[in-house]
N, C-alpha and C positions, 0 to 999 in steps of 0.2 A: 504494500500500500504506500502511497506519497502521502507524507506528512508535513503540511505547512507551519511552519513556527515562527509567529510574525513575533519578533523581540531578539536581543542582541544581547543583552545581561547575562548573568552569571546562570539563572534560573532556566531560562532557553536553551544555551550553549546547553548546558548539563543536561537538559531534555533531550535536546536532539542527536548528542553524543550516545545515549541510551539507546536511544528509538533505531539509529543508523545502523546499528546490528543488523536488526531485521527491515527495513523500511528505508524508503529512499524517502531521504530528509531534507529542505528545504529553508532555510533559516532568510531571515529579512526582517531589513531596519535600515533607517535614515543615516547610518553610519558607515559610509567607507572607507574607512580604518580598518573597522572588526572585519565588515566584509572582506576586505582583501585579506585580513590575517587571516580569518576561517581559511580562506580558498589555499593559503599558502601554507595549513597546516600548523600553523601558530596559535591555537585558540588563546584567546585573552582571560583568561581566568586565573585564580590564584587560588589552583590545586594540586598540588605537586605530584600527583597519580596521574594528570592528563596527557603528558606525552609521552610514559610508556603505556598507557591505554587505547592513545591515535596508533602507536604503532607496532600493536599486538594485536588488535582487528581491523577488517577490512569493513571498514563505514561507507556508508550510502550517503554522503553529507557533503552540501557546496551552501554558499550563500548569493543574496541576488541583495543590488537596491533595489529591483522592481518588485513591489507589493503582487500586480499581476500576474508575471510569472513565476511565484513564489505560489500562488494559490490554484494556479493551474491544473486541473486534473488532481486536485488536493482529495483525498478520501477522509483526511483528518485536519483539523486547521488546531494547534497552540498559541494561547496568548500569551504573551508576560512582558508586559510594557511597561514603565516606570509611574507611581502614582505623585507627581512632585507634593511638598506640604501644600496649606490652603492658610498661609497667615490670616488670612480675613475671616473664614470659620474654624480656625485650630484643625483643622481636617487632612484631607488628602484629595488632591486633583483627579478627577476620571474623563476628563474631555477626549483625552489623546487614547485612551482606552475602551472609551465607547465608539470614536470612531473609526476603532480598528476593526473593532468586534460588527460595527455595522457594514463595515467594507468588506471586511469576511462573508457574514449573511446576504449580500448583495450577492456577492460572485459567486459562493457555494451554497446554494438551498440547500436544507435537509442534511449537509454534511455536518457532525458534530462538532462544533464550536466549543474546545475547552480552555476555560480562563483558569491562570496560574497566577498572577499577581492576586495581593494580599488586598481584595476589596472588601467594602462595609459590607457588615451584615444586612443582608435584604437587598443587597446591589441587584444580584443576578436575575432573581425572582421578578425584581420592577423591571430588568431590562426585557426579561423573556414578553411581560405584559406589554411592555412599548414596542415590540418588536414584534409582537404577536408569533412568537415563534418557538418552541419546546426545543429546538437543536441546539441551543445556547445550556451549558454547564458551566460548576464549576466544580475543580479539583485540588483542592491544598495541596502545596507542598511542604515540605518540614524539613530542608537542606539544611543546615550548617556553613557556616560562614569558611571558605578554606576548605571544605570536606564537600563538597557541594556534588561532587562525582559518584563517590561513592555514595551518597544519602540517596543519590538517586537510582546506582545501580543495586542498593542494597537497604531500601526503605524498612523503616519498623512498620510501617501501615500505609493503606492503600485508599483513602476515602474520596467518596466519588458522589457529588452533590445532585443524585437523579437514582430514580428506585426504578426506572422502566428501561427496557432494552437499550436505549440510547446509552445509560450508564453503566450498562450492561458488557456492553462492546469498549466504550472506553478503559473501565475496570483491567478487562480484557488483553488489552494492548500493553498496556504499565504493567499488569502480571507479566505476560510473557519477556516484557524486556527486562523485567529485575532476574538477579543471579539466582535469588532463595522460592521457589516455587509455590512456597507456606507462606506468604506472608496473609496477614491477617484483611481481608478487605470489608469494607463497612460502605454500603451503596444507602443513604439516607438522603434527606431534602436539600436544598440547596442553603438557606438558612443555616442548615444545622452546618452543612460542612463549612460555611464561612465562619459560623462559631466555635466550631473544634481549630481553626486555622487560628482565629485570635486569639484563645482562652489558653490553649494550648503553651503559644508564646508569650500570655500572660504570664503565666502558671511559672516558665523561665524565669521568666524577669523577677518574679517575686522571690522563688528560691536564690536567687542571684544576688537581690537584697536581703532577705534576712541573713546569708551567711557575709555578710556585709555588714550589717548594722550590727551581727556578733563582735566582727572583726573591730570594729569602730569601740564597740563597748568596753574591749580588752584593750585596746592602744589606751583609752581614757583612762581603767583602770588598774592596768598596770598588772593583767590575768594574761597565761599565756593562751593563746585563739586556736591553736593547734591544739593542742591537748583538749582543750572542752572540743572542741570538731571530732576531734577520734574517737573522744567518748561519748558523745549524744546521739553520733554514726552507726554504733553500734546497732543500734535499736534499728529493728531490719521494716520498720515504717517507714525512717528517715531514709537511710541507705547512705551509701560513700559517693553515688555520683551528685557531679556539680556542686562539690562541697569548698569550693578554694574561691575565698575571698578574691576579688579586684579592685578595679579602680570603680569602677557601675557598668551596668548593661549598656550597652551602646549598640551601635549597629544601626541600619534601617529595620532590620524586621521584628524586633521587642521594643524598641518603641516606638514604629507602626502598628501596632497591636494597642499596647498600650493607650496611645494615643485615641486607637478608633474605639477602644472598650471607655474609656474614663469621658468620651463625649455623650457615650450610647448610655451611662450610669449618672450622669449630672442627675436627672429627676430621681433615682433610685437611692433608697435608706443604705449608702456600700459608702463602706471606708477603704478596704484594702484595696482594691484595684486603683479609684481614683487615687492615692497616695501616694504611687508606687516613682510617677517622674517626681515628685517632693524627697522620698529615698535616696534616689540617686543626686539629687542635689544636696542635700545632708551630706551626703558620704562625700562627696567630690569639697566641700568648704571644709568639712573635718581632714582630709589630706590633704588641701592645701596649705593650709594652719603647723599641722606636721612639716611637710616639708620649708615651708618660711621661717620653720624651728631650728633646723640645721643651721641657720645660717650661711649657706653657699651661698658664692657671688657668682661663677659660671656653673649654671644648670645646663644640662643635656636630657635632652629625649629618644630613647632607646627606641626604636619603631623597624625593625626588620622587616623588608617587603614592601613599603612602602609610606605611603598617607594615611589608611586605614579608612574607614568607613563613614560614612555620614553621621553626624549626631556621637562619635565614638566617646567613650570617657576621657583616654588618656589625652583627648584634644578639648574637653573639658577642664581637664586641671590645668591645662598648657593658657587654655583661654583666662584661668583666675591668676595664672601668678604674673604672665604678661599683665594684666588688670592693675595688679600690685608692684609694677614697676622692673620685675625682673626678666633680663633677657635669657632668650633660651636658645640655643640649638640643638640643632638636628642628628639623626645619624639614621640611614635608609638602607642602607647596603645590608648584605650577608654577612657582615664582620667576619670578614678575611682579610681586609686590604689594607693599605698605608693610612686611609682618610679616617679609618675604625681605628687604629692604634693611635694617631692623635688627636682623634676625640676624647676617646680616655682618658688621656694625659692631661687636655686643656680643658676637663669638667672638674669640679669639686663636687658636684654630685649629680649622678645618672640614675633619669625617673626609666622607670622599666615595667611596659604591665605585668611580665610575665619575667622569671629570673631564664639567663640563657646558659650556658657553659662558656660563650663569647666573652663574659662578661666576671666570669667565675674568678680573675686576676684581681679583679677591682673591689669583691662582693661588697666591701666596708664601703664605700661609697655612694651602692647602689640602693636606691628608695624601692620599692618593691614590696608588695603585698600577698605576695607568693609564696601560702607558708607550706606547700607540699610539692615545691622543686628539689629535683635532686638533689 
């Protein structure tokens, strides 16, 4: 089958890298950059499995700028187009994703239309009504930021926002391209699956803060945060994963979530959910304050791989102490080269979300809320 995949993100790519096993795949977007990088075997992601993955299967995968021939003979059309914010209602953009999704249903009747970006609850449902059309779905994803290849070739779960053959056949296709033959699939409303997509990455966010606001409680009090970790972990409710304090949840897609849940609850008797960006702003003044403590005059920021994400934390704390007068730089590389060993030298102290072995020369230097690194 041809599968069209109108979007060029992290989400797409990983989609159509799945699909191109079995399916000749199709990708398209207003960018010809990625374009020419897909075609030249480059994907643009930052997943460290993606190039011995291109080059251990034989994929069915090109890219086009023409939306047209992208949809051509499509048996399947994917969406995953970017939702920019909505300063003016705290929200998220859908203009550029409805009229994808209408230029889809335009050129392929009847062909499954599946939405993968992270829209509001009730989006799909009003669109199918305005659109008068049942072929429109949607389908969470639940990638990982970094890990985005494998979430996709090897999903914990399957949900598919339609209970009738349409969902049926979509189901279908994500089964056959994942590795694990079992995975669990849940065919429910459309509703529901946009509330299992946010709740879900609420549900993150929130574990991500309380083992944060532990962390926070122990730096004040002068308790070690490891030790009560390893011992409340115990208890097989809690469990050992996502138990390591950071800087806050960051990323687009938990506080997209966040964001769409805490506007969806303004009228509702809820405290935690709505709360939870207040958390992360908590924790990010309380390690500011920490590190303005040290008293270092040249700060550095540890960030391997690059800028990092939309809304990130450790570009939060970079934004308070810049605020507060201190200058900062950078360091982007793999720390192997010349420009890494005199960073080191020219910081007095290196913020780091995560502790590296790079960095293992300097540890007394390094700020770092990583209490279960090597």
């Amino acid at each position: 089958m041809r599968i069209a995949v109108i979007g060029l993100g992290v989400v797409a790519i990983s989609d159509a890298l799945v699909l191109a096993r079995q399916h000749e795949v199709v990708l398209t977007g207003p960018l010809p950059d990625r374009v020419d990088a897909i075609n030249a075997g480059a994907l643009p992601i930052s997943d460290p499995t993606v190039a011995d993955y291109v080059a251990q299967n034989a994929l069915s995968l090109r890219a086009t700028l023409d939306f047209d021939e992208a949809l051509k003979g499509a048996g399947m059309v994917l969406i995953s187009t970017p939702l920019p914010k909505d300063p003016e209602r705290h929200g998220y953009r859908t203009a550029e994703l409805d009229s994808r999704i209408e230029m889809a249903h335009e050129r392929c009747p009847g062909v499954p239309i599946v939405i993968r970006s992270a829209v509001p609850i009730g989006y799909t449902e009003a669109l199918r009504s305005r659109l008068k059309s049942r072929s429109i779905l949607y389908a969470p994803e639940f990638m990982r930021e970094g890990q985005s290849l494998q979430d996709a070739l090897s999903p914990a779960q399957i949900v598919i926002g339609d209970r009738g053959s349409l969902g049926e056949k979509v189901a279908e296709v994500f089964l056959n391209a994942a590795l694990n033959p079992r995975i669990p699939v849940r065919r429910i409303g459309t509703a529901e699956a946009e509330a299992v997509k946010h709740f879900s990455q609420a549900y993150l966010a929130t574990r991500v803060a309380y083992f944060n606001d532990l962390d926070s409680y122990a730096m004040t009090h002068g308790v070690d945060a490891r030790k009560v970790i390893e011992g409340l972990c115990l208890d097989p409710r809690i469990g050992e994963r996502a138990n390591n304090p950071c800087f806050g949840f960051g990323g687009q897609r938990l506080a997209r979530s966040t964001a769409h849940l805490s506007e969806d609850f303004a009228a509702l008797p809820a405290r935690i959910l709505p709360s939870l960006a207040r958390a992360n702003e908590a924790r990010l003044d309380l390690l500011t304050r920490a590190v303005l403590d040290r008293g270092a005059e040249r700060l550095g920021i540890f960030r391997p791989g690059g800028a990092g994400s939309d809304g990130d934390a450790l570009g939060g704390l970079e934004a308070r102490l810049r605020g507060a007068g201190i200058t900062v730089t950078h360091y982007t590389g793999a720390g192997e080269d010349e420009d890494f060993v005199r960073f080191k030298a020219d910081c007095d102290l290196v913020i780091a979300q995560r502790m590296s072995p790079a960095l293992a020369d300097i540890r007394e230097k390094v700020f770092c809320r990583d209490l279960f690194a090597a």
